[in-house]
DRENMAR-686700 format. One record per atom (N, C-alpha, C): residue number from 0; atom name; z, y, x. Coordinates in Angstrom, 2 decimals. Layout:
> i_at_up_north_east
> NUM_CA_Z_Y_X
...
END
This chain:
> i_at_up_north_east
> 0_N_-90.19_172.81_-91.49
> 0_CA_-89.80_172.29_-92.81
> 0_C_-88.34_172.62_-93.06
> 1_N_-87.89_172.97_-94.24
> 1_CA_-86.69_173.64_-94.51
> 1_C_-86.00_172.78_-95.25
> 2_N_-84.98_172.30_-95.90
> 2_CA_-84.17_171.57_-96.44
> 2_C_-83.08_172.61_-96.95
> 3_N_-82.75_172.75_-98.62
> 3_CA_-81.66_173.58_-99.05
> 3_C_-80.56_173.06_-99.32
> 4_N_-79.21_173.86_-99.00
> 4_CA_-78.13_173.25_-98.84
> 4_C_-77.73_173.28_-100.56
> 5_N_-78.11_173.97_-101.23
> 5_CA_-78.00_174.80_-102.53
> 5_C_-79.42_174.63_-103.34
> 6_N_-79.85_174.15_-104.12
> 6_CA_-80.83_174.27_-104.59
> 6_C_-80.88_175.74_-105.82
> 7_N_-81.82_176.23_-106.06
> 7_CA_-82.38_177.16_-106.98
> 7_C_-81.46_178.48_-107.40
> 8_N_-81.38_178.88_-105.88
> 8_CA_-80.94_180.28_-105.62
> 8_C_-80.93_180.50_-104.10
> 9_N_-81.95_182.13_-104.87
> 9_CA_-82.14_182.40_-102.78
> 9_C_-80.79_182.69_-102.04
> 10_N_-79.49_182.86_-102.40
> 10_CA_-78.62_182.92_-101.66
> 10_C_-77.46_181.83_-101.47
> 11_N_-78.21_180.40_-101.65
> 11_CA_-77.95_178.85_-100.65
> 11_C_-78.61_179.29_-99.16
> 12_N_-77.56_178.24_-98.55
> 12_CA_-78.08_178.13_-97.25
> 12_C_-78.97_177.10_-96.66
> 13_N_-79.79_177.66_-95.93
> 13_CA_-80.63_176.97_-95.70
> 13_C_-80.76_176.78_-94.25
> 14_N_-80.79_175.25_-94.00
> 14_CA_-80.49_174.55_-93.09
> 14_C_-81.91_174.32_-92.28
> 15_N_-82.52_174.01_-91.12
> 15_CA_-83.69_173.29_-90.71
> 15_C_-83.02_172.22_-90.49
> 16_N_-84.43_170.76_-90.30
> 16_CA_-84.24_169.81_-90.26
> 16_C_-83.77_169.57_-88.57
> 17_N_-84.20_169.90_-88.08
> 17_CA_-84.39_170.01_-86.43
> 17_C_-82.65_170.57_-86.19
> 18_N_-82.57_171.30_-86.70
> 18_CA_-81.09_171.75_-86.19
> 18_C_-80.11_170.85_-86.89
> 19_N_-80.10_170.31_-88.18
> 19_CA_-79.30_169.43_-88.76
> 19_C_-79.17_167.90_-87.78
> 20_N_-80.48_167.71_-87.24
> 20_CA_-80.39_166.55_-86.46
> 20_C_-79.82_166.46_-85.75
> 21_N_-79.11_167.47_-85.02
> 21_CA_-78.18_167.59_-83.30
> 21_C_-76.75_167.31_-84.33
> 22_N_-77.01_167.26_-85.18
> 22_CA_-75.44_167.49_-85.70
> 22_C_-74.40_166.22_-86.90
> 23_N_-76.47_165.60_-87.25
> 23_CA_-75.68_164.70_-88.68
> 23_C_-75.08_163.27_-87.68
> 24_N_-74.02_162.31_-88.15
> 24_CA_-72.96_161.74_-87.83
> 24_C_-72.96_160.44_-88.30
> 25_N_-72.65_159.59_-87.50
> 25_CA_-73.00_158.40_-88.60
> 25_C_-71.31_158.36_-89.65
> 26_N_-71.76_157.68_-90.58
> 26_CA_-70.56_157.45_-91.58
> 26_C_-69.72_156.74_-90.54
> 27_N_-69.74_155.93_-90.10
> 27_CA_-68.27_155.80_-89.03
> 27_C_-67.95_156.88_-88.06
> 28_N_-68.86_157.41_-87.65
> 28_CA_-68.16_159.06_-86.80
> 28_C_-67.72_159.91_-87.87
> 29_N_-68.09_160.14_-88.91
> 29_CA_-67.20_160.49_-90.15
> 29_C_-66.35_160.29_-90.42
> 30_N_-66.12_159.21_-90.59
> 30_CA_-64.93_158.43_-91.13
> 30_C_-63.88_158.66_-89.46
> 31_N_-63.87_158.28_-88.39
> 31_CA_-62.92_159.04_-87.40
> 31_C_-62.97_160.36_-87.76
> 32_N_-63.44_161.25_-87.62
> 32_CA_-62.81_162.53_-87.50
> 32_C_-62.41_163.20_-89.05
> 33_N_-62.50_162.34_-90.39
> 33_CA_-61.95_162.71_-91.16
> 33_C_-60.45_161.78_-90.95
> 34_N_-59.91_161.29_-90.36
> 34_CA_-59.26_160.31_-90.31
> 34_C_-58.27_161.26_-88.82
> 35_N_-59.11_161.81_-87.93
> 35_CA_-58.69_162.84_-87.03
> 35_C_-57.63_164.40_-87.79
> 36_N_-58.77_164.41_-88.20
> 36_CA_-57.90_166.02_-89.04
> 36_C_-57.17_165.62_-89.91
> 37_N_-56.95_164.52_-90.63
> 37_CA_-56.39_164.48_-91.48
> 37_C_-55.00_164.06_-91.06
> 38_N_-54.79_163.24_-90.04
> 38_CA_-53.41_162.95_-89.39
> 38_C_-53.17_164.64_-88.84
> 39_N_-53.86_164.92_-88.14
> 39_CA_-53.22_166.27_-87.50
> 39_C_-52.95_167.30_-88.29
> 40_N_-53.37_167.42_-90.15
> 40_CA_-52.64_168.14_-90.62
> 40_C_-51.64_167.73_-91.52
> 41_N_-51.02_166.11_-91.28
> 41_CA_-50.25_165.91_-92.16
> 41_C_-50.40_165.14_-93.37
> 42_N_-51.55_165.03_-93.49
> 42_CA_-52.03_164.12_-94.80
> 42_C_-51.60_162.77_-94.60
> 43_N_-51.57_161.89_-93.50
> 43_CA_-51.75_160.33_-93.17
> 43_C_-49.89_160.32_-92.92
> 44_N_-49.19_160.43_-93.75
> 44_CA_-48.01_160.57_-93.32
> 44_C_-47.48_158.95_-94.34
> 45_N_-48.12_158.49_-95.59
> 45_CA_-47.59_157.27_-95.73
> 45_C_-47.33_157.63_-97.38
> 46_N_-47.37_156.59_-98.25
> 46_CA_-46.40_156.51_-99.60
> 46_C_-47.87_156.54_-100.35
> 47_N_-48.96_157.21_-100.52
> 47_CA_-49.44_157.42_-101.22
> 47_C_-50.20_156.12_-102.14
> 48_N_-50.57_155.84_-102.94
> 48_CA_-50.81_154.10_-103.52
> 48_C_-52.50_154.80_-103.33
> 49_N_-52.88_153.59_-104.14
> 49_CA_-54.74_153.62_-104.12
> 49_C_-54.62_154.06_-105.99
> 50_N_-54.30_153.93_-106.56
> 50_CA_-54.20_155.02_-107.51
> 50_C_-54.03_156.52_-107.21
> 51_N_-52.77_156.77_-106.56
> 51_CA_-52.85_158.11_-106.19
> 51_C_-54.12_158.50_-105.45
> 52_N_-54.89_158.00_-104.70
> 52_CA_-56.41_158.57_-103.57
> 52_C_-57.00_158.40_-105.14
> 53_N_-57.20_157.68_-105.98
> 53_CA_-58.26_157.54_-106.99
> 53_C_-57.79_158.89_-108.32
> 54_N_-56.73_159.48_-108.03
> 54_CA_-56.23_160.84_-109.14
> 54_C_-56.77_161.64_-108.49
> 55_N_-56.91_161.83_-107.18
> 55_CA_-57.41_163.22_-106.56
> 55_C_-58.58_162.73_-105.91
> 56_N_-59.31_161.83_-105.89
> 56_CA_-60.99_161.52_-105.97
> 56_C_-61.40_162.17_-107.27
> 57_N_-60.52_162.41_-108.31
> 57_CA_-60.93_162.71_-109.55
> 57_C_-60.69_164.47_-109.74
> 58_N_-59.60_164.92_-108.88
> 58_CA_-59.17_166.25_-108.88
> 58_C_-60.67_166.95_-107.94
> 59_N_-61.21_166.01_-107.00
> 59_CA_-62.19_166.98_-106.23
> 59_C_-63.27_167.08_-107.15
> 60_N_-63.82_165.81_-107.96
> 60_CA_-64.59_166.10_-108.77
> 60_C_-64.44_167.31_-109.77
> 61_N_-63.53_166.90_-110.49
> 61_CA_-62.97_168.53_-111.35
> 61_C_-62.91_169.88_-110.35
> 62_N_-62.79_169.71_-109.37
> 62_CA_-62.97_171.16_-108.55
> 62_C_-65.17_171.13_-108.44
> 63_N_-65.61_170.02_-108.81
> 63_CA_-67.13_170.72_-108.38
> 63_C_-67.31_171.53_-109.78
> 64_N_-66.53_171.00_-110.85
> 64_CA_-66.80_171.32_-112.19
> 64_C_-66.65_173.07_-112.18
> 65_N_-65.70_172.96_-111.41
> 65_CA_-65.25_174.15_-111.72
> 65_C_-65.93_175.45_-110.73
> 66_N_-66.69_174.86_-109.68
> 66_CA_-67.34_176.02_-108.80
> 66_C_-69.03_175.94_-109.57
> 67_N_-69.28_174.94_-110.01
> 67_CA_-70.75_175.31_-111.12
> 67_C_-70.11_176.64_-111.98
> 68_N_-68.97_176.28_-112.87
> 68_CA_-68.93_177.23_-113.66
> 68_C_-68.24_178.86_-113.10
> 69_N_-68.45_178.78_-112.24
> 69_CA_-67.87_180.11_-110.96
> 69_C_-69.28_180.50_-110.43
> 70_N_-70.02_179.37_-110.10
> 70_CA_-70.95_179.80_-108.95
> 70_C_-72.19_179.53_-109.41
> 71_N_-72.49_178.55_-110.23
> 71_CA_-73.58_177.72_-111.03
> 71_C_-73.47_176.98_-109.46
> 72_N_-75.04_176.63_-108.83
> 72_CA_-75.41_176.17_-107.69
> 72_C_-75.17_176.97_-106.40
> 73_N_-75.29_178.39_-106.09
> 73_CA_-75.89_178.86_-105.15
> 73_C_-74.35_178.60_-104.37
> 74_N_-74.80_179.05_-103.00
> 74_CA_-73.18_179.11_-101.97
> 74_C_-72.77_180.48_-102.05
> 75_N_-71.51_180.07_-102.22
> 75_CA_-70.84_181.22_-102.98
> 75_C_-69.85_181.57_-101.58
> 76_N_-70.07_180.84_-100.17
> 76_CA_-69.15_181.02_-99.14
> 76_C_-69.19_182.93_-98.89
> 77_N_-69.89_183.65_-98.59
> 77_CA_-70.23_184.75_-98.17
> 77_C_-69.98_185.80_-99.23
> 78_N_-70.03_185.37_-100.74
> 78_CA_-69.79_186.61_-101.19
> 78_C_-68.74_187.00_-101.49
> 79_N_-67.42_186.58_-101.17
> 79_CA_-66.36_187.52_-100.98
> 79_C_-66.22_188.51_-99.41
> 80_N_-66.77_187.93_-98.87
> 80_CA_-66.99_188.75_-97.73
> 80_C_-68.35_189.38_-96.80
> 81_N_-68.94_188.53_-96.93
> 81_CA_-70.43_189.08_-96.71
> 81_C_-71.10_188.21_-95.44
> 82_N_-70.09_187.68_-94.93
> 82_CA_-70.15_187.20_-93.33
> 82_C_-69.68_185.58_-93.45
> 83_N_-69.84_184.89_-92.41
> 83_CA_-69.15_183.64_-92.49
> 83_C_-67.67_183.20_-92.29
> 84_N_-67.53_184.78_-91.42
> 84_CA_-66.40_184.77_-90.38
> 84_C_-65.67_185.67_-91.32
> 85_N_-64.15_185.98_-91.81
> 85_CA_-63.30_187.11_-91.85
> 85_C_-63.46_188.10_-91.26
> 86_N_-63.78_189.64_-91.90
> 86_CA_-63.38_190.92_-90.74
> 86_C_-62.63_190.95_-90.27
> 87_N_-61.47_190.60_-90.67
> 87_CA_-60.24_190.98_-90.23
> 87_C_-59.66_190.07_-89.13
> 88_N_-59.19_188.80_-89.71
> 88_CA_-58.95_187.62_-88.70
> 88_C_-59.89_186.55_-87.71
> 89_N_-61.51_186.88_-88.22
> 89_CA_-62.32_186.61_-87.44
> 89_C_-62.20_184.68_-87.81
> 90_N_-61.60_184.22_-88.58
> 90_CA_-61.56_183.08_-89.09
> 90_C_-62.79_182.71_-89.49
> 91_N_-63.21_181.62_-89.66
> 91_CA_-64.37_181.17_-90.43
> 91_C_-63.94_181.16_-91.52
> 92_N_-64.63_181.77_-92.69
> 92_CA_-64.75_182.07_-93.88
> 92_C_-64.81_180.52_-94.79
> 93_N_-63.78_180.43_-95.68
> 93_CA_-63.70_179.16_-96.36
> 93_C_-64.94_178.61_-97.36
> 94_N_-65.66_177.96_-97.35
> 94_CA_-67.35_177.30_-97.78
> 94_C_-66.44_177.42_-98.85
> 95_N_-67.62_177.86_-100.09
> 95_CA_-67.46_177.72_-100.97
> 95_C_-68.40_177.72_-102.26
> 96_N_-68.51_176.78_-103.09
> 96_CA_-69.64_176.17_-104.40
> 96_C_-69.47_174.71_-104.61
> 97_N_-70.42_174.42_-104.87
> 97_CA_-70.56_173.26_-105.70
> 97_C_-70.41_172.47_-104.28
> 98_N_-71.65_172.65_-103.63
> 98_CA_-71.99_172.05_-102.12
> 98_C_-70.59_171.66_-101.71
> 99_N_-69.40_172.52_-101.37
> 99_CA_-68.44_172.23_-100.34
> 99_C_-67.54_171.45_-101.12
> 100_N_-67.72_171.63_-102.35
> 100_CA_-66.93_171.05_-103.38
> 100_C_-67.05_169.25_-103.69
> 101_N_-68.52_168.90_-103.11
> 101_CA_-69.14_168.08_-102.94
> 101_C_-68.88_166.99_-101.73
> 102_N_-68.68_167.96_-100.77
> 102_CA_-68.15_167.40_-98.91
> 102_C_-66.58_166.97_-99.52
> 103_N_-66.05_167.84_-100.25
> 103_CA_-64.39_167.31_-100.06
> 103_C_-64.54_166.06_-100.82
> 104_N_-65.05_165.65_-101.87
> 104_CA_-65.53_164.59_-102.76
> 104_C_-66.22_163.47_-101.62
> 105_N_-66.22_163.29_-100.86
> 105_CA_-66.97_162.20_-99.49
> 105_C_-65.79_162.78_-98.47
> 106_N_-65.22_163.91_-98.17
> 106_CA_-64.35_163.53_-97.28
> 106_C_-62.93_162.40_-98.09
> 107_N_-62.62_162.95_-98.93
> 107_CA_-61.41_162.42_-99.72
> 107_C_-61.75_160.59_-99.50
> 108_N_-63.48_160.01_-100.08
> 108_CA_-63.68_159.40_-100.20
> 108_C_-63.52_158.16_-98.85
> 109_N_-64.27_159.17_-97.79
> 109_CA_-63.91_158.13_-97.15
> 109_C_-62.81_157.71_-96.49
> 110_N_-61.81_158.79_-96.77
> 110_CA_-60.60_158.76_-95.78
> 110_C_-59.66_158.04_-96.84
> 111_N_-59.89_157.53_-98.46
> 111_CA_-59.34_156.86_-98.98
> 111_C_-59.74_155.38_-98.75
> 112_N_-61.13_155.06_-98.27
> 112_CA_-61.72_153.45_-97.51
> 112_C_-61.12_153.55_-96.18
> 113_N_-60.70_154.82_-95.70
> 113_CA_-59.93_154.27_-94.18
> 113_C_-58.40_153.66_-94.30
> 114_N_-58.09_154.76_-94.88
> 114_CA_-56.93_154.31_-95.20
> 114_C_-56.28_152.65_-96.16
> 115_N_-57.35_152.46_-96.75
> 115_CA_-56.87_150.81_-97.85
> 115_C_-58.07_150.21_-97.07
> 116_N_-58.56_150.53_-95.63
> 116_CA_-59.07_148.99_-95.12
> 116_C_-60.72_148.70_-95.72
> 117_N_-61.18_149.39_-96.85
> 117_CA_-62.57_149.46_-96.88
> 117_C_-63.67_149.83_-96.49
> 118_N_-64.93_149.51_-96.77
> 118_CA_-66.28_149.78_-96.18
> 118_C_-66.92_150.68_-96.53
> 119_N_-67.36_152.08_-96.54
> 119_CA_-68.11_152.48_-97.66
> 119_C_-69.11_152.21_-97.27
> 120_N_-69.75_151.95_-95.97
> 120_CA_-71.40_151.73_-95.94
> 120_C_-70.94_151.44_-94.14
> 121_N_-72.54_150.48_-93.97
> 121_CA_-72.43_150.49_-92.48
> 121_C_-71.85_151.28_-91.47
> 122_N_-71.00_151.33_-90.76
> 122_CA_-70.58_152.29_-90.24
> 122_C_-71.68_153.53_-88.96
> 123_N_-72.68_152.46_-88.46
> 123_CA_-73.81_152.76_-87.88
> 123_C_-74.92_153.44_-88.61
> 124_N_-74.51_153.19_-90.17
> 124_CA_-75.85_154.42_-90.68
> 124_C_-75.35_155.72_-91.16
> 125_N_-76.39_156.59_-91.30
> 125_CA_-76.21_157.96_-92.08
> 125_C_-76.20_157.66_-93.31
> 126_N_-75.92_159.48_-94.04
> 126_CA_-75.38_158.99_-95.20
> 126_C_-77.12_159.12_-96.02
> 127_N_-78.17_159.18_-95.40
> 127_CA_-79.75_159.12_-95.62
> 127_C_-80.23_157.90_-96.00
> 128_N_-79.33_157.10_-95.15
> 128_CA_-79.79_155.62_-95.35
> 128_C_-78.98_154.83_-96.44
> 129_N_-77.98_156.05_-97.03
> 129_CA_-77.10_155.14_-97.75
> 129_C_-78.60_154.96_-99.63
> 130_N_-79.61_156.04_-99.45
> 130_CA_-80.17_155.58_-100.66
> 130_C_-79.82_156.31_-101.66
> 131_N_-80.56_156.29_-103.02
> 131_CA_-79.94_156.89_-104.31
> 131_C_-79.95_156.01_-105.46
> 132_N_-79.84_155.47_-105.93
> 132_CA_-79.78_154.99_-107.07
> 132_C_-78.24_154.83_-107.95
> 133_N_-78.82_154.06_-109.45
> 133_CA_-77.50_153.68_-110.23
> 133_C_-77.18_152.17_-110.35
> 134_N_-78.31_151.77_-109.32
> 134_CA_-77.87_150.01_-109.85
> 134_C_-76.49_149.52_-109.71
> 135_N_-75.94_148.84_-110.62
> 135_CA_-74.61_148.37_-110.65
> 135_C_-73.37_149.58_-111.15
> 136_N_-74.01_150.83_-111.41
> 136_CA_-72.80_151.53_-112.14
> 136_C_-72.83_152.22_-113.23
> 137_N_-71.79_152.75_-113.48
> 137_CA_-71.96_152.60_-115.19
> 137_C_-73.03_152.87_-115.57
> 138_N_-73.08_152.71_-117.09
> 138_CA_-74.30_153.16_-117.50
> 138_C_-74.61_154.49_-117.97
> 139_N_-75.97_155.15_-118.01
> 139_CA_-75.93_156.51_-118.71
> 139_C_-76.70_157.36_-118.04
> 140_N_-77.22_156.89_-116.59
> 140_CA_-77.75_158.11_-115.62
> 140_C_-79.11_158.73_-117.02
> 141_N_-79.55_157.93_-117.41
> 141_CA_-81.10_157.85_-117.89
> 141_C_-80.82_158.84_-118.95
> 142_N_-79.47_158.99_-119.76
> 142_CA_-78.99_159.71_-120.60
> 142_C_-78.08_161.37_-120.50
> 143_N_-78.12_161.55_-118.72
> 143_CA_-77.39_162.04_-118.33
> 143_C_-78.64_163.74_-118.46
> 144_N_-78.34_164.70_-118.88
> 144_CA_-78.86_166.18_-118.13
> 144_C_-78.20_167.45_-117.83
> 145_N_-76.93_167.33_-118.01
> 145_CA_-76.28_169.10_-117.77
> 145_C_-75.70_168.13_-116.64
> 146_N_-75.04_169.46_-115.91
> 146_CA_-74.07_169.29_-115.17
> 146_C_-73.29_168.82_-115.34
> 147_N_-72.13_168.96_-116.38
> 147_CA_-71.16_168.14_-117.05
> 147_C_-71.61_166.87_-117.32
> 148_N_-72.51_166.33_-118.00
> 148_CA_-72.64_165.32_-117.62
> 148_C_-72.66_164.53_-116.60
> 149_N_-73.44_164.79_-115.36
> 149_CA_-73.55_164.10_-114.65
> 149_C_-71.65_163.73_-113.51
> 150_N_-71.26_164.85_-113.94
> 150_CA_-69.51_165.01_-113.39
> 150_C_-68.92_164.28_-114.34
> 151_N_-69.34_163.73_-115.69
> 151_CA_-68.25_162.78_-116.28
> 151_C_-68.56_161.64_-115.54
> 152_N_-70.18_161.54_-115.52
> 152_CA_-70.46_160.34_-114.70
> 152_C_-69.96_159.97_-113.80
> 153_N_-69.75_160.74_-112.58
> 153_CA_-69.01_160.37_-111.47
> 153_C_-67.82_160.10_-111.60
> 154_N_-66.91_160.53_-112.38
> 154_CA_-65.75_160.18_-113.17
> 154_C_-65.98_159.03_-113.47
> 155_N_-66.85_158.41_-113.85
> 155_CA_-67.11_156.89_-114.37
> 155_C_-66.62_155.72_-113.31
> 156_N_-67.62_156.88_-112.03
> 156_CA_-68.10_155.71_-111.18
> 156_C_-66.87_155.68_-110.29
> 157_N_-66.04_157.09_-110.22
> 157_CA_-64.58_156.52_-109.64
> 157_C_-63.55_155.46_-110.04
> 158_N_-63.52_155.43_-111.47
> 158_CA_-62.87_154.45_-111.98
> 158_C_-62.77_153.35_-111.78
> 159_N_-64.43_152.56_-111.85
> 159_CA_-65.48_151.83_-111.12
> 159_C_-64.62_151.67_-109.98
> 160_N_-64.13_152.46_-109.20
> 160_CA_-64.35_152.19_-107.60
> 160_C_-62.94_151.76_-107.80
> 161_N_-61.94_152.61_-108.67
> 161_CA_-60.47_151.91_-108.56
> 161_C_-60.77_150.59_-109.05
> 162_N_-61.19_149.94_-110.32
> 162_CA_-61.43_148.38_-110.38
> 162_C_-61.67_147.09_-109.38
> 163_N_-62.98_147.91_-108.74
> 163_CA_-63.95_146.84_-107.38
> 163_C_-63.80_147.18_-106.43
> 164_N_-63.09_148.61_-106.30
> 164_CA_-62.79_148.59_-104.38
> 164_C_-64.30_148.82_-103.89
> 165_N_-65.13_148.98_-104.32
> 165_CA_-66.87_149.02_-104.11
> 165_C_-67.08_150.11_-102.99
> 166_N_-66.73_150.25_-101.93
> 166_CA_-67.18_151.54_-101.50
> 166_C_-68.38_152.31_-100.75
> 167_N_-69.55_150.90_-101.24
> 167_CA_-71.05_151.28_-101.11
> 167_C_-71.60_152.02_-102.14
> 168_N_-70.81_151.12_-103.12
> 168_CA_-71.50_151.70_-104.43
> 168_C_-70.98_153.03_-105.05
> 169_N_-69.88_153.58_-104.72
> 169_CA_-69.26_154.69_-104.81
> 169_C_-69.80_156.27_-104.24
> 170_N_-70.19_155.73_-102.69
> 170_CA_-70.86_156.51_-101.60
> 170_C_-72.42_156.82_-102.18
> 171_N_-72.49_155.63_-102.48
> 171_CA_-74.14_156.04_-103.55
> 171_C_-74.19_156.64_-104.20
> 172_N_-73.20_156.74_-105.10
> 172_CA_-72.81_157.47_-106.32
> 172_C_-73.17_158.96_-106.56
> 173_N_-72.14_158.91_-105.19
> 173_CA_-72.07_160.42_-104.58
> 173_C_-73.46_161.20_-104.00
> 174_N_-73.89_160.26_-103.04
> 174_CA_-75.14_160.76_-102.56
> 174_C_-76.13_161.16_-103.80
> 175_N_-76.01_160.13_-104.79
> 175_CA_-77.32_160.18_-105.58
> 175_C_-76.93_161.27_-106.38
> 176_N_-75.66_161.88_-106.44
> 176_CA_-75.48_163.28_-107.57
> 176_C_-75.71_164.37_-106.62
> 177_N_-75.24_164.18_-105.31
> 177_CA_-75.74_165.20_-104.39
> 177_C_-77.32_165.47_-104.08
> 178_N_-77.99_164.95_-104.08
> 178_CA_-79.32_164.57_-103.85
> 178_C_-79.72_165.02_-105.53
> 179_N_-79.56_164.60_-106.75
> 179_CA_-80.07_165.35_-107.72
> 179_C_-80.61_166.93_-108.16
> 180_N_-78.85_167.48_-107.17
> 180_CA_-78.82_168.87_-107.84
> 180_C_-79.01_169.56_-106.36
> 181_N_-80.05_168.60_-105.18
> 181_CA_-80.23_169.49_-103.99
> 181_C_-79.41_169.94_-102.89
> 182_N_-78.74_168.87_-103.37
> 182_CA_-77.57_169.42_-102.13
> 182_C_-77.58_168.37_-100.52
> 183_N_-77.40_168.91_-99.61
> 183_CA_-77.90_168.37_-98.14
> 183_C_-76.17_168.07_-97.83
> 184_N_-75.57_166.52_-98.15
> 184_CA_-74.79_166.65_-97.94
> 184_C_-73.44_166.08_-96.40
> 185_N_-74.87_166.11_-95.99
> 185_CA_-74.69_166.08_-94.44
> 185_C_-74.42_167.52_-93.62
> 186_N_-74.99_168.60_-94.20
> 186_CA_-74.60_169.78_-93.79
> 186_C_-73.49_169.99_-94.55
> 187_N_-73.31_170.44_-95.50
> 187_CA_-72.25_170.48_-96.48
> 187_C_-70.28_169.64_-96.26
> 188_N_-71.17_168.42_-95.30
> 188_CA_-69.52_167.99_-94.56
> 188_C_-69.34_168.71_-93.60
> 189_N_-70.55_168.60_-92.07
> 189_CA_-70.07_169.37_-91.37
> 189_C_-69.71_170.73_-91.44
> 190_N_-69.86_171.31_-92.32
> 190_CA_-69.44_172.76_-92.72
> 190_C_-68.15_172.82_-92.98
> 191_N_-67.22_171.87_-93.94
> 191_CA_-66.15_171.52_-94.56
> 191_C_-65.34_171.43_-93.47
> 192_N_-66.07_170.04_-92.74
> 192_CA_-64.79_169.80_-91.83
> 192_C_-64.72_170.70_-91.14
> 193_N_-65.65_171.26_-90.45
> 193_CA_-65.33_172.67_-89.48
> 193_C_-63.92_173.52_-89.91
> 194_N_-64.62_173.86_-90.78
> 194_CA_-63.70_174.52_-91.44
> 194_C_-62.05_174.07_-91.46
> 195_N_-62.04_173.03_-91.81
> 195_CA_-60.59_172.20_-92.12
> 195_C_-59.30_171.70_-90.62
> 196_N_-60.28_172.09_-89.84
> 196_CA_-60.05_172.27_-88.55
> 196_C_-59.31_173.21_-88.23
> 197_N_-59.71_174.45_-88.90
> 197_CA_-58.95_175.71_-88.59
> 197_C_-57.43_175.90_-89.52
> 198_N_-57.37_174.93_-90.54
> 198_CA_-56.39_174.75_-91.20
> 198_C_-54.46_174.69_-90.94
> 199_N_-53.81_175.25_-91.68
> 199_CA_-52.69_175.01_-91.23
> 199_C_-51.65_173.78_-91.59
> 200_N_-51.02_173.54_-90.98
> 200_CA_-50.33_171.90_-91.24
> 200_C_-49.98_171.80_-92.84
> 201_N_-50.48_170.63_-93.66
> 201_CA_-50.50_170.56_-94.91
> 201_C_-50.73_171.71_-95.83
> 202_N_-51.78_172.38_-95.51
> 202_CA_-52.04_173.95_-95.82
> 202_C_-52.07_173.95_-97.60
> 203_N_-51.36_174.88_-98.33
> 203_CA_-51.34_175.18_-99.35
> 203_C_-49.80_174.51_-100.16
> 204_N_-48.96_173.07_-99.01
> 204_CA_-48.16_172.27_-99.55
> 204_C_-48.25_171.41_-100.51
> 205_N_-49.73_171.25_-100.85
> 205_CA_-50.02_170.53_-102.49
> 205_C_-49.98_168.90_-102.09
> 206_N_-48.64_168.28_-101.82
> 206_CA_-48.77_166.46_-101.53
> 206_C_-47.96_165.79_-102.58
> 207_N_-49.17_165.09_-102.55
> 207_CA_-48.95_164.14_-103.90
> 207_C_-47.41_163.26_-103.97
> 208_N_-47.37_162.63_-102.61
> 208_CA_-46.18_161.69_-102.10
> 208_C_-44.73_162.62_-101.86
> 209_N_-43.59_161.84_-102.39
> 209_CA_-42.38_162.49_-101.62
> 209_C_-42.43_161.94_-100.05
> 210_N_-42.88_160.86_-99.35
> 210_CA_-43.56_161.18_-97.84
> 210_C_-44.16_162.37_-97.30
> 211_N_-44.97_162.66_-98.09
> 211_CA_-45.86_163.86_-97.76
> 211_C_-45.40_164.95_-97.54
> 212_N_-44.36_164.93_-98.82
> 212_CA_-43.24_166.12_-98.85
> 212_C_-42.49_166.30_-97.63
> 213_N_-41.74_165.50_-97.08
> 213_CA_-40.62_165.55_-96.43
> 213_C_-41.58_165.13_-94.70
> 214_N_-42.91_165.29_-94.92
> 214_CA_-42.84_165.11_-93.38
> 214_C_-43.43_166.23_-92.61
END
């Protein structure tokens, strides 16, 4: 049985279930090792408010916006190069679509509940068990059908999350837009973080905080 990382294009990746199992994490082993890389490249350095995590919960969303309209759905990691890996530097090739665009949107997320002390979900379950639904957030799913829509939505439900601090209902949020448009987003983290691993200390310089700056 196959599971797509990408729905409705043959060039998503496609994951088996059997091999995803050696690998998916519970949301508290998540939450450490996003909490791991993220000190070791500099991110956990201090200053940033829970407004600031809730501007760039909103910047990753606007980045899925923007790999639909680059990529539509399919994984777009391989076609600048063909391979996973760089020819040249032999690097792992940076994930890229909607999917990875999706992982940074749950990494951001939960490393903004580590950081201000919240829950997003049992720490002992997957993110399988976290469920799909809209109960308790805004309203509109029933009204919702492009893509854009469903990305203002989540926009909604961040807002939502700056108000109530909710970070079950947030994680749902997420799952249930990931899970709409087919996306496996249990592969889709571990792919990310892999990746983010190979990263260089505050790579690109983009920090929100003058902490961030100066450390």
């Amino acid at each position: 049985m196959w599971v797509r990382a990408g729905q409705g294009d043959k060039e998503s990746t496609d994951v088996t279930i059997a091999e995803e199992e050696q690998e998916v994490k519970t949301i508290g082993e998540m939450t450490a090792e996003v909490r791991e890389v993220n000190i070791a490249l500099g991110w956990r350095t201090g200053g940033n408010t829970f407004g600031d995590y809730i501007a760039l919960l909103h910047s990753e969303v606007a980045e899925a916006l923007e790999a639909y309209r680059d990529h539509r759905l399919i994984d777009a990691t391989t076609r600048y190069y063909g391979e996973e890996r760089h020819p040249e530097t032999g690097r792992q090739t940076k994930p890229e679509g909607v999917g990875s665009e999706f992982a940074d949107v749950l990494i951001r997320l939960l490393d903004t509940c580590d950081v201000f002390g919240l829950h997003p979900f049992d720490p002992d379950a997957k993110l399988r068990d976290v469920g799909i639904g809209v109960t308790g957030m805004p309203d509109g799913p029933h009204l919702l059908e492009s893509f854009g829509d469903w990305m203002a939505w989540l926009h909604r439900c961040i807002d939502r999350f700056w108000g109530t601090r909710d970070g079950p209902g947030m994680l749902r949020a997420l799952v249930t837009v990931a899970s709409r448009f087919g996306f496996n987003l249990d592969a889709e983290y571990a792919r990310k973080v892999a990746f983010n691993r190979t990263r260089e200390y505050q790579h690109g310089g983009r920090t929100l905080s003058d902490a961030e700056a100066s450390a």
